[in-house]
N, C-alpha and C positions, 0 to 999 in steps of 0.2 A: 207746892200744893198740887198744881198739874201732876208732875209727876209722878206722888205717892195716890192719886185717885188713880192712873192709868198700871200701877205696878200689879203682876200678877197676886195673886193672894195663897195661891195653892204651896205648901212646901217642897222645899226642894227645886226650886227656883229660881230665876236671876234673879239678885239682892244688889242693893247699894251699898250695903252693911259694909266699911272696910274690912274691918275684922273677918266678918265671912269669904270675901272675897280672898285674905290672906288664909285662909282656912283654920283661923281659930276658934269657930265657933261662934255664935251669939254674944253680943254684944249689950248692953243693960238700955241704950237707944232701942235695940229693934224692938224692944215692950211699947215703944212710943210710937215709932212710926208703925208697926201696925193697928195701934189705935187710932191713930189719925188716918191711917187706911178704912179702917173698920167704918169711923164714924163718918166721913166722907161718901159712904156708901149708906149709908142710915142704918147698920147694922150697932145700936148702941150699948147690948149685951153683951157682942161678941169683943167692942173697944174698950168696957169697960172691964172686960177679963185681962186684957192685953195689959193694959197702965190705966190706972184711975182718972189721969188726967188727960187722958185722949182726949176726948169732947171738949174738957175748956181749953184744949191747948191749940182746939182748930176755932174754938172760938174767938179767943185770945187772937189769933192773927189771923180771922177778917176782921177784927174792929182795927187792927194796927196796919192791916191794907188800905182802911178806907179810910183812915186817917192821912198816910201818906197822900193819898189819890185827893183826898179836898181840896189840900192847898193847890192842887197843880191844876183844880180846876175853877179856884178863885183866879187865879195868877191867870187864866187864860181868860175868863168872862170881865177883867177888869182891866185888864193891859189897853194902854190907848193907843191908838193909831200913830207909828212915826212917821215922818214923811221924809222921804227921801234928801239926805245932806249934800249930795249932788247935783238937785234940781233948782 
């Protein structure tokens, strides 16, 4: 997600796209990941030209970030003190 916020936007560009990188062309991803560029930047016309589902697919994973991130911040506010088995 860093990443595709930080990637340039203009054509003609460095891409991640394999495909483009091997020089065949656009790939049927790069309609997605420049919508989750798009909408990343609040630009939600231009993402929803790109792929329909640009928006909910950056939606779709921060709910699945923060999902991840809960448990690990239960697991840390409820872990109890061990005391050392050497002492």
């Amino acid at each position: 997600m860093i990443l595709l916020f930080f990637l340039p936007d203009t054509e003609g560009q460095q891409s991640l796209c394999p495909s483009q990188l091997l020089g065949l062309g656009k790939c049927p991803g790069c309609g997605i990941g420049h919508a989750i560029h798009d909408a990343l930047h609040f630009r939600f016309q231009a993402s929803f030209y790109h792929h329909l589902f640009g928006i909910v697919g950056v939606i779709i994973i921060f709910i699945r970030i923060k999902q991840l991130i809960q448990p690990l911040r239960k697991q840390h506010e409820t872990q109890p003190l061990q005391s050392d088995p050497r002492s």
